[in-house]
C-alpha positions in Angstrom: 26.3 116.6 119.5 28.0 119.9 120.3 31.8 120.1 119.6 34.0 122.6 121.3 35.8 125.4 119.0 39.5 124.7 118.8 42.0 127.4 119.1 44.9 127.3 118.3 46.4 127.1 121.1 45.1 124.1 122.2 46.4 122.2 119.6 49.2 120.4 120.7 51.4 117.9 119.8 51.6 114.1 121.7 55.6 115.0 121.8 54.3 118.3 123.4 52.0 116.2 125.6 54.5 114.1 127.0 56.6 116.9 127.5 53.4 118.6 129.7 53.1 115.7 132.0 56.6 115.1 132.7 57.1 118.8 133.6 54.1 118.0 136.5 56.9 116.0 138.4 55.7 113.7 141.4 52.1 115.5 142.1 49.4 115.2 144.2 45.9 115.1 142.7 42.0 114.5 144.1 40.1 113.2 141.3 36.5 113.9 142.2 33.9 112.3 140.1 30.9 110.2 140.9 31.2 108.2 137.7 33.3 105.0 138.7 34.3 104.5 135.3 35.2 108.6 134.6 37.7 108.0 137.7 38.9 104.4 136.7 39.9 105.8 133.2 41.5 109.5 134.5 43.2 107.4 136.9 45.1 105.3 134.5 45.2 107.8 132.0 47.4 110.2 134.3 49.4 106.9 135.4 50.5 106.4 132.3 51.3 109.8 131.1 53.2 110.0 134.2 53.5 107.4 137.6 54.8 110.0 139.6 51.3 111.1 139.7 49.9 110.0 143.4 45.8 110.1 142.7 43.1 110.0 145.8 39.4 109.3 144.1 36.4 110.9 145.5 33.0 109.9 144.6 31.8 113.4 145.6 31.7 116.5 147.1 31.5 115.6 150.6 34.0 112.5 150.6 36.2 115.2 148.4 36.3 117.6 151.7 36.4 114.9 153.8 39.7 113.7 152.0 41.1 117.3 151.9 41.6 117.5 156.0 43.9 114.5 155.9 45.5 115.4 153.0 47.4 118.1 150.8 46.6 118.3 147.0 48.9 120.0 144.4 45.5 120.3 142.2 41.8 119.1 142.2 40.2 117.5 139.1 36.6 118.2 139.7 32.7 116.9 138.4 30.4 119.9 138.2 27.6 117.3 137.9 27.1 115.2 141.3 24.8 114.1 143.5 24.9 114.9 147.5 27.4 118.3 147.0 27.7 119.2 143.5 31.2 120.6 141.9 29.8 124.3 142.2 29.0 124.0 145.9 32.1 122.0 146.7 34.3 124.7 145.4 32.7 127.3 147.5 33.2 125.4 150.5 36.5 124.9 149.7 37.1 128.5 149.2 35.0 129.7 151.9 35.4 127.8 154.8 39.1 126.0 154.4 42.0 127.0 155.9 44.7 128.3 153.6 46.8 127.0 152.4 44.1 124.3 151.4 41.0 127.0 150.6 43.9 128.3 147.6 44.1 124.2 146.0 43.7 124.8 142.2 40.5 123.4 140.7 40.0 122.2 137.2 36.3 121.5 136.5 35.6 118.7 134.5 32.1 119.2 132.9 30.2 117.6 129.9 29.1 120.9 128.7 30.9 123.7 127.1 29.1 125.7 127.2 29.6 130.1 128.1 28.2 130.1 130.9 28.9 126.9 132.6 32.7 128.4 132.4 31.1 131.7 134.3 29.3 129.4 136.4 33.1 127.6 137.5 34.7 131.0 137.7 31.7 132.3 139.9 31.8 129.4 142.4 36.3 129.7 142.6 37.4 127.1 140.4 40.6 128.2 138.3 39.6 126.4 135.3 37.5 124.0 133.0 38.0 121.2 130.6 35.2 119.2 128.7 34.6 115.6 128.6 35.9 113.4 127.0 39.3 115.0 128.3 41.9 116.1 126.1 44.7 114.7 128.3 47.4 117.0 126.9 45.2 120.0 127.0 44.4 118.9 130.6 48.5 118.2 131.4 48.8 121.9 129.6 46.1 123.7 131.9 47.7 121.7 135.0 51.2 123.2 134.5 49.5 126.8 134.0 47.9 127.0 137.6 50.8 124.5 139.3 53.1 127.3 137.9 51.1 130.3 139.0 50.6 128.4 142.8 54.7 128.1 143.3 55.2 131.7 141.8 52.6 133.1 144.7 54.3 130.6 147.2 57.6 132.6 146.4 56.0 135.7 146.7 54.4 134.6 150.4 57.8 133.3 151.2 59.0 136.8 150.5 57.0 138.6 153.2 56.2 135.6 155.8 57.8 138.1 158.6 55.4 140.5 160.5 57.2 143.8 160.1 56.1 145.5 163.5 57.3 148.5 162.9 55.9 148.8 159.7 52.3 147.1 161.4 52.6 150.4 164.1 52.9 153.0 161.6 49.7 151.3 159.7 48.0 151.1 163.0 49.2 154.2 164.3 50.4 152.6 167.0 47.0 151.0 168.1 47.2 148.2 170.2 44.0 146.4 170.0 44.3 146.8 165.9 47.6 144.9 166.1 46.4 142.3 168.5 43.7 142.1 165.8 45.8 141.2 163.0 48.3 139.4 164.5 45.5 137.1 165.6 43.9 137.1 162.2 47.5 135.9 160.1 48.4 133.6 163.4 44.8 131.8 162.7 45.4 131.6 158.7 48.5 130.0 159.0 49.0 126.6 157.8 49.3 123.6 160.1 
Protein backbone atom coordinates (compact mmCIF):
# COMPACT_ATOMS: atom_id res chain seq x y z
CA UNK A 1 0.00 0.00 0.00
CA UNK A 2 1.47 3.41 -0.96
CA UNK A 3 0.28 6.46 1.14
CA UNK A 4 0.46 9.99 -0.15
CA UNK A 5 2.94 12.54 1.77
CA UNK A 6 0.94 15.08 3.66
CA UNK A 7 1.75 18.69 3.70
CA UNK A 8 0.77 20.81 5.57
CA UNK A 9 -1.29 22.45 3.90
CA UNK A 10 -3.61 19.83 3.31
CA UNK A 11 -4.31 19.32 6.63
CA UNK A 12 -7.45 20.72 7.42
CA UNK A 13 -9.90 20.96 9.91
CA UNK A 14 -13.79 19.31 9.54
CA UNK A 15 -14.85 23.02 10.86
CA UNK A 16 -12.55 24.17 7.92
CA UNK A 17 -14.21 21.55 5.66
CA UNK A 18 -17.61 22.57 6.14
CA UNK A 19 -16.59 25.99 5.78
CA UNK A 20 -15.00 24.76 2.01
CA UNK A 21 -18.14 23.30 0.85
CA UNK A 22 -20.49 25.95 1.88
CA UNK A 23 -18.24 28.61 0.17
CA UNK A 24 -18.98 26.34 -3.29
CA UNK A 25 -22.63 27.79 -3.21
CA UNK A 26 -25.34 26.14 -5.56
CA UNK A 27 -22.77 24.38 -8.16
CA UNK A 28 -22.87 22.42 -10.98
CA UNK A 29 -20.73 19.32 -11.17
CA UNK A 30 -20.23 16.05 -13.81
CA UNK A 31 -19.00 13.28 -11.75
CA UNK A 32 -17.40 10.97 -14.29
CA UNK A 33 -16.44 7.56 -13.09
CA UNK A 34 -17.13 4.12 -14.42
CA UNK A 35 -17.30 2.64 -10.86
CA UNK A 36 -21.14 2.68 -9.85
CA UNK A 37 -20.31 2.57 -6.43
CA UNK A 38 -17.21 5.47 -6.70
CA UNK A 39 -20.22 7.67 -8.09
CA UNK A 40 -22.98 6.47 -5.73
CA UNK A 41 -20.70 7.41 -2.70
CA UNK A 42 -19.12 11.06 -4.27
CA UNK A 43 -22.63 11.70 -4.98
CA UNK A 44 -23.91 11.48 -1.44
CA UNK A 45 -20.78 12.53 -0.05
CA UNK A 46 -21.01 16.11 -1.87
CA UNK A 47 -24.96 16.08 -0.96
CA UNK A 48 -24.29 16.00 2.31
CA UNK A 49 -21.41 18.38 2.62
CA UNK A 50 -23.64 20.64 0.74
CA UNK A 51 -27.41 20.03 -1.29
CA UNK A 52 -26.91 22.95 -3.22
CA UNK A 53 -24.63 20.75 -5.08
CA UNK A 54 -26.68 19.73 -8.49
CA UNK A 55 -24.52 16.31 -9.68
CA UNK A 56 -24.89 14.65 -13.40
CA UNK A 57 -23.06 11.06 -13.30
CA UNK A 58 -21.20 9.83 -16.27
CA UNK A 59 -20.12 6.34 -16.56
CA UNK A 60 -17.40 7.49 -19.05
CA UNK A 61 -15.71 9.50 -21.27
CA UNK A 62 -17.90 9.50 -24.07
CA UNK A 63 -21.39 9.73 -22.13
CA UNK A 64 -19.25 12.59 -20.14
CA UNK A 65 -19.03 14.63 -23.61
CA UNK A 66 -22.21 13.62 -24.59
CA UNK A 67 -23.59 15.28 -21.33
CA UNK A 68 -21.40 18.41 -21.68
CA UNK A 69 -23.47 19.65 -25.08
CA UNK A 70 -26.71 19.83 -23.04
CA UNK A 71 -25.29 21.03 -20.17
CA UNK A 72 -22.96 23.69 -18.36
CA UNK A 73 -20.66 22.51 -15.53
CA UNK A 74 -19.05 24.81 -12.83
CA UNK A 75 -16.34 21.82 -12.45
CA UNK A 76 -15.67 18.12 -13.67
CA UNK A 77 -14.67 15.38 -11.19
CA UNK A 78 -12.91 13.02 -13.44
CA UNK A 79 -11.64 8.91 -13.58
CA UNK A 80 -8.22 8.76 -15.27
CA UNK A 81 -8.89 4.93 -15.38
CA UNK A 82 -11.90 4.00 -17.85
CA UNK A 83 -12.87 1.98 -20.36
CA UNK A 84 -14.24 3.24 -24.00
CA UNK A 85 -12.41 7.12 -23.57
CA UNK A 86 -10.13 7.14 -20.68
CA UNK A 87 -9.86 10.46 -18.25
CA UNK A 88 -6.53 11.53 -20.24
CA UNK A 89 -8.20 11.42 -23.66
CA UNK A 90 -11.43 12.89 -22.46
CA UNK A 91 -9.77 15.93 -21.25
CA UNK A 92 -8.08 16.50 -24.50
CA UNK A 93 -11.19 16.41 -26.33
CA UNK A 94 -12.57 18.58 -24.09
CA UNK A 95 -9.83 21.07 -24.54
CA UNK A 96 -9.31 20.55 -28.08
CA UNK A 97 -12.36 20.35 -29.74
CA UNK A 98 -15.09 22.23 -27.30
CA UNK A 99 -16.28 25.44 -27.71
CA UNK A 100 -15.38 27.87 -25.00
CA UNK A 101 -16.65 28.59 -22.70
CA UNK A 102 -17.04 24.69 -22.15
CA UNK A 103 -13.36 23.60 -23.54
CA UNK A 104 -12.14 26.05 -20.16
CA UNK A 105 -14.58 23.59 -17.54
CA UNK A 106 -12.13 22.91 -14.64
CA UNK A 107 -11.08 19.25 -14.28
CA UNK A 108 -10.05 17.52 -11.09
CA UNK A 109 -8.76 14.01 -11.83
CA UNK A 110 -9.55 11.51 -9.54
CA UNK A 111 -6.94 8.68 -9.75
CA UNK A 112 -5.86 5.73 -7.50
CA UNK A 113 -2.35 6.47 -7.95
CA UNK A 114 -0.19 9.13 -6.68
CA UNK A 115 2.03 8.92 -8.15
CA UNK A 116 4.77 12.03 -10.08
CA UNK A 117 4.01 11.41 -13.06
CA UNK A 118 0.48 10.39 -13.21
CA UNK A 119 0.07 14.33 -11.89
CA UNK A 120 2.39 15.23 -15.22
CA UNK A 121 0.36 12.88 -17.05
CA UNK A 122 -3.18 15.10 -15.85
CA UNK A 123 -1.34 18.43 -16.42
CA UNK A 124 -0.14 17.12 -19.99
CA UNK A 125 -3.59 16.06 -21.14
CA UNK A 126 -5.37 19.81 -19.56
CA UNK A 127 -6.81 18.86 -16.37
CA UNK A 128 -6.29 21.64 -13.66
CA UNK A 129 -5.81 19.18 -10.88
CA UNK A 130 -5.62 15.72 -9.06
CA UNK A 131 -6.81 14.11 -5.99
CA UNK A 132 -6.22 10.35 -4.95
CA UNK A 133 -8.63 7.83 -3.98
CA UNK A 134 -10.11 7.31 -1.38
CA UNK A 135 -10.99 11.22 -1.52
CA UNK A 136 -10.17 13.47 1.08
CA UNK A 137 -13.53 15.38 0.78
CA UNK A 138 -12.30 18.52 2.40
CA UNK A 139 -9.08 18.57 0.49
CA UNK A 140 -11.36 17.91 -2.58
CA UNK A 141 -13.99 20.91 -1.31
CA UNK A 142 -10.41 22.96 -0.82
CA UNK A 143 -9.01 22.24 -4.43
CA UNK A 144 -12.75 23.03 -5.80
CA UNK A 145 -12.85 26.54 -4.42
CA UNK A 146 -9.11 27.13 -5.81
CA UNK A 147 -10.00 26.66 -9.57
CA UNK A 148 -13.97 27.92 -9.07
CA UNK A 149 -12.14 31.06 -7.82
CA UNK A 150 -9.53 31.41 -10.47
CA UNK A 151 -12.65 30.60 -13.36
CA UNK A 152 -14.84 33.78 -11.91
CA UNK A 153 -11.56 35.97 -11.53
CA UNK A 154 -10.80 35.26 -15.57
CA UNK A 155 -14.63 35.61 -16.20
CA UNK A 156 -14.13 39.29 -14.83
CA UNK A 157 -11.17 39.80 -16.68
CA UNK A 158 -13.18 38.59 -20.09
CA UNK A 159 -16.03 40.77 -19.00
CA UNK A 160 -13.53 43.55 -18.92
CA UNK A 161 -12.59 43.46 -22.67
CA UNK A 162 -15.81 41.67 -24.33
CA UNK A 163 -15.90 44.86 -26.81
CA UNK A 164 -13.91 44.65 -30.22
CA UNK A 165 -12.03 47.88 -30.11
CA UNK A 166 -11.95 48.65 -33.97
CA UNK A 167 -9.83 51.23 -33.90
CA UNK A 168 -7.42 49.65 -31.79
CA UNK A 169 -8.01 46.09 -34.28
CA UNK A 170 -6.93 48.74 -37.41
CA UNK A 171 -3.89 49.96 -35.96
CA UNK A 172 -2.85 46.11 -35.17
CA UNK A 173 -3.85 45.27 -38.62
CA UNK A 174 -2.66 48.13 -40.19
CA UNK A 175 -5.71 48.76 -41.56
CA UNK A 176 -5.97 45.35 -43.44
CA UNK A 177 -9.25 44.30 -44.24
CA UNK A 178 -9.19 40.67 -44.82
CA UNK A 179 -7.03 40.32 -41.38
CA UNK A 180 -9.97 41.99 -39.60
CA UNK A 181 -12.62 40.02 -41.33
CA UNK A 182 -10.29 37.21 -40.11
CA UNK A 183 -10.57 37.84 -36.51
CA UNK A 184 -13.64 39.09 -36.26
CA UNK A 185 -14.83 35.75 -37.64
CA UNK A 186 -12.45 33.81 -35.45
CA UNK A 187 -13.89 35.64 -31.79
CA UNK A 188 -17.64 35.69 -33.48
CA UNK A 189 -17.10 31.69 -33.81
CA UNK A 190 -15.59 31.27 -30.07
CA UNK A 191 -18.35 32.89 -28.58
CA UNK A 192 -20.51 31.14 -26.26
CA UNK A 193 -24.11 30.13 -27.22
Amino acid sequence: ITYEKVTESKLVTKEQGAEQFEKLGNVKILIVDDNAINREILHDLLLDANPGIEMVMAENGEVAISKMHNNNFDMILLDIQMPKKNGYETAEHIRKNMKYPVSETPIIAMTAHALENVAESCFKAGMNDYISKPIDMTYLASKMNKLLEKKRKTLETLTKYKTIDLEHLKELTKDNKDRILKYIGIFLQNLPD
